[in-house]
N, C-alpha and C positions, 0 to 999 in steps of 0.2 A: 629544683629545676623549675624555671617560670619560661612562659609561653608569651607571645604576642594576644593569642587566643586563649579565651578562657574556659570555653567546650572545643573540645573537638572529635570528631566522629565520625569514625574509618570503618566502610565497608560491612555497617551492620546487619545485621541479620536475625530476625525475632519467626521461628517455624511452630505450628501447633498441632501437634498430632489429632487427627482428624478421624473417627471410627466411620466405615465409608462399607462397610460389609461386616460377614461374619469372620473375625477372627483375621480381618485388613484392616490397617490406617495407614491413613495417605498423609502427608506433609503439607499444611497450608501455606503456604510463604506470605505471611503478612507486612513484613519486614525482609527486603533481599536488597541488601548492598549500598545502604543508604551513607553516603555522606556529605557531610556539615562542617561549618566552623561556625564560632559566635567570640566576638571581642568582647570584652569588660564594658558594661554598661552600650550595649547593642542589644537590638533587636531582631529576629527572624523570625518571619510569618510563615507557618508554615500550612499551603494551603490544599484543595484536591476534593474531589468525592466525596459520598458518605461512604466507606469501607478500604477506602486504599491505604489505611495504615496510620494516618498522621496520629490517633488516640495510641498505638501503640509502639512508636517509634519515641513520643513521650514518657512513657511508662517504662520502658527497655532502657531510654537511656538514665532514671533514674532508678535502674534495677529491684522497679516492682515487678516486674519481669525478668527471669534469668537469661539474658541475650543469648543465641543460639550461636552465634558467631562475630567477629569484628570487636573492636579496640574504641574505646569511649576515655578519653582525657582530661583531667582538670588541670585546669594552668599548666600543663604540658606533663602530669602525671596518669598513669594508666591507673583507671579505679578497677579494683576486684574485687571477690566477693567477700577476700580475709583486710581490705582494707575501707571497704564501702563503709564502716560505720563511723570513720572520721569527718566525710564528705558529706554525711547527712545532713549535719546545720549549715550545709553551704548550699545543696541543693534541694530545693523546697518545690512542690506542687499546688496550684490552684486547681482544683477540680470543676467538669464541667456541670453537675448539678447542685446547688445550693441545698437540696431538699434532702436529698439521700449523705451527701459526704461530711456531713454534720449529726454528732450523737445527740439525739433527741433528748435523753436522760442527764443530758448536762447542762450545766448554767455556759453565759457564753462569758465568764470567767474561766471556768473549769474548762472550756474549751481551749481559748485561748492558753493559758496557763501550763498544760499539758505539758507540749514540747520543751517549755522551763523545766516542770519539771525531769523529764527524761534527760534534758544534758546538762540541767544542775546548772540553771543559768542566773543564779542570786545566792544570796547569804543568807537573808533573811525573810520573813515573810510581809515585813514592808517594802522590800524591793521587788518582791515576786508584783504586791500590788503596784505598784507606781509603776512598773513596765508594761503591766497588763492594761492600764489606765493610758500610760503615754501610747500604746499600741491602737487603743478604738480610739484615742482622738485623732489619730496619725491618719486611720481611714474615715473617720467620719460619724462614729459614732459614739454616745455622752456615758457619762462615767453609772447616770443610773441603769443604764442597760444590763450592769454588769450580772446584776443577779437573775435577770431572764433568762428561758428559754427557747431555742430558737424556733417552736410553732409560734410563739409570738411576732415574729417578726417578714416584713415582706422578701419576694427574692432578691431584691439589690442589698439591703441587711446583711442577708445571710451570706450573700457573695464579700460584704464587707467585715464579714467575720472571718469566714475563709481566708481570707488577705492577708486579714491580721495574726491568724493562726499562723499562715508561713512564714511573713517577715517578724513572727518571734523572736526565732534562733537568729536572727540579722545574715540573712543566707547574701549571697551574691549572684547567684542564677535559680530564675523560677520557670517553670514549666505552665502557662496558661493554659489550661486544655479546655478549649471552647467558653473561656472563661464569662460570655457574655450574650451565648446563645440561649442560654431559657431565660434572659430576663427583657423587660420591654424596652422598646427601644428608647425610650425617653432617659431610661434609667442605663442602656447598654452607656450613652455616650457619658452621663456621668464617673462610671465605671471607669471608662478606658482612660479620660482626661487624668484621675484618680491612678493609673497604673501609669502615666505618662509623668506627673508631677511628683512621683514614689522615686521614679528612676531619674530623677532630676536630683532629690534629694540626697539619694540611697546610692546612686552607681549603681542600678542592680541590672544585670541581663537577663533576656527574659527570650524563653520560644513561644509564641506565641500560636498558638493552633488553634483555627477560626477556618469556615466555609464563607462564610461572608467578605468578598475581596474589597470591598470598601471600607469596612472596618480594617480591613491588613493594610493597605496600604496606605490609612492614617497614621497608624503606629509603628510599623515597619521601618526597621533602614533597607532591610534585604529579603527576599519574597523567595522560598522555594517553594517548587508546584510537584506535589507527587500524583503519581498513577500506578495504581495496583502495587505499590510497595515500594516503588521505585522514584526516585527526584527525579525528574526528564526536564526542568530548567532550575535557574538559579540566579538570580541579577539585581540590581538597585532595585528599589520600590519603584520609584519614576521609571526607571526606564524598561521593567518589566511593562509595567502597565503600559506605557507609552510605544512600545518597540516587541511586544511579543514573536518570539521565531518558533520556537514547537509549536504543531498543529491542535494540539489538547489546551495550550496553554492560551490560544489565538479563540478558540471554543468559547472557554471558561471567561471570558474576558469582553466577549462578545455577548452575554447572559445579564453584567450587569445595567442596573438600571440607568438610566441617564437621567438627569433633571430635569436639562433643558429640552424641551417637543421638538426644537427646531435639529439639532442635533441629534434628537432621539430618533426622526424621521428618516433622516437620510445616513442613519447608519444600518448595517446588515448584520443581521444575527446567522451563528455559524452554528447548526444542527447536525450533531454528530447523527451518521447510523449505526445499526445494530446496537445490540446490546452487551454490559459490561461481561469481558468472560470470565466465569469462577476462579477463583484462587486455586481453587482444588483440581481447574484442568486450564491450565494458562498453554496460550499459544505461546510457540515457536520465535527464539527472535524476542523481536520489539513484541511486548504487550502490548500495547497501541494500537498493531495494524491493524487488525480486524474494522480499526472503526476512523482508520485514518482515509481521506482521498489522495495523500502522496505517495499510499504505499507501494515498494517494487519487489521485487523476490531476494534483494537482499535484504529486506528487512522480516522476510520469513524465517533467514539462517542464520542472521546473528544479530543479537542484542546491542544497539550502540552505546556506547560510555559516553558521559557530559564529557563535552570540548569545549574549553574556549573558545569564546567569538569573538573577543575583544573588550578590555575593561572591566573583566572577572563577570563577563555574562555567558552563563553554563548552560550547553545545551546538549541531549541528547537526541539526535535526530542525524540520520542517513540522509535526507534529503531538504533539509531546513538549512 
């Protein structure tokens, strides 16, 4: 059974038991209700705070996390956890530090080479080499590196090693998770151009999880914006940025930077009040309200679902 869409991601739900007393634990909802789709060779930025979820809405859906509820599809197959181990060379992760998700004790052969060997992806051990060889030219890096170790080398390196560890197995959707936040910015745009010319090559899809909305919106075909666990928009890259309608989204948008002074001048930045409320005691409703100026009392009593608004632009919002 093949799909139009080649993630698809119904209604997730990732909870963590939380010890909040003696002999209590409470349910974090890191993850409530989250859905997506991603075509073959697309991109989705997925964007939001530091804590509302997008690192673990990554992780859940390639079941380094056991999802606590909701239905995650490949090319229109339900993955579970008696058939997650076919899907593994399809669904690959970059991770968001270069320093820590790299085994210090290993050459970045042996790095590399790994995943070959767990799915038995050569004959011989001159094809083990020649893949591992065509892999760091693929990202950028020469064949004597191979017997290095990775304190040898800088953070853009190491994220180039990273790359190359995923697109071993020749997966089809990668998980970026901050893929370019601890490195400088000289080196971020290298990076990204590098994941941009892969997926040229490769066909690969890719979720793209980043705080930084100018970086998403260069890579991006389609932008969703979480808050506390939850997507509350979803649209083209352009026209996100261009046409924002949720009030968090209009915020977050209004934050970044602009080039030009003359335009930086006579735009208005939107300062949320109050503060984020805990996972562990979430309002009523919209999570939002507390810190929205549109809110009214129906959005104390019930939580809204993304609606269309036209053109597959998703929002959830009572009064947007």
């Amino acid at each position: 059974m093949s799909s139009e869409n080649l993630i698809e991601v119904k209604d997730l739900q990732m909870y963590f038991p939380i010890r909040t007393g003696f002999m209590k634990t409470t349910m974090l909802k890191a993850v409530d209700g989250v859905n997506f789709s991603i075509k073959p060779g697309e991109t989705l930025g997925l964007v939001g705070e530091s804590g509302c979820g997008k690192t673990t809405v990554g992780r859940t859906l390639l079941r380094l996390y056991k999802p606590t509820g909701g239905e995650i599809y490949y090319d229109g197959n339900l993955i579970t956890d008696k058939n997650m181990i076919e899907y593994r060379p399809k669904m690959q992760m970059v991770f968001q530090d270069p320093y820590s998700s790299l085994d210090p004790r290993m050459t970045v052969e042996e790095i590399i080479g790994e995943p070959l060997d767990v799915h038995h992806l050569y004959s011989d051990k001159k094809e083990r080499r020649d893949k591992i060889l065509g892999l760091m030219e693929l990202v950028g890096l020469n064949a004597e590196h191979a017997t290095r170790y990775v304190h040898e080398f800088s953070g853009g390196q190491r994220q180039r090693i990273g790359i190359a560890r995923a697109l071993s197995v020749e997966p089809k959707f990668i998980v970026c998770d901050e893929a370019v936040s601890a490195l400088d910015v000289s080196i971020q745009a290298q990076v990204i151009n590098m994941f941009e010319e892969l997926q040229e090559k490769l066909g690969v899809a890719y979720l793209f999880i980043a705080h930084d909305l100018l970086v998403v919106r260069h890579i991006s075909n389609r932008i969703a914006v979480m808050y506390l666990g939850r997507v509350v928009e979803t649209a083209d890259a352009d026209e996100l940025s261009d046409s924002p309608i949720h009030p968090y989204t209009q915020s977050l948008l209004s934050a970044v930077p602009i080039p030009d002074p003359n335009i930086a001048k006579n735009s208005k930045r939107i300062i949320l009040e109050g503060d984020v409320p805990s996972p562990l005691k979430m309002p009523s409703g919209c999570a939002f309200r507390t810190r929205c100026r549109y809110a009214t009392d129906q959005c104390a009593k019930e939580c809204p679902q993304l609606t269309d608004r036209g053109g597959g632009h998703m929002v959830a919002c009572w009064n947007k």
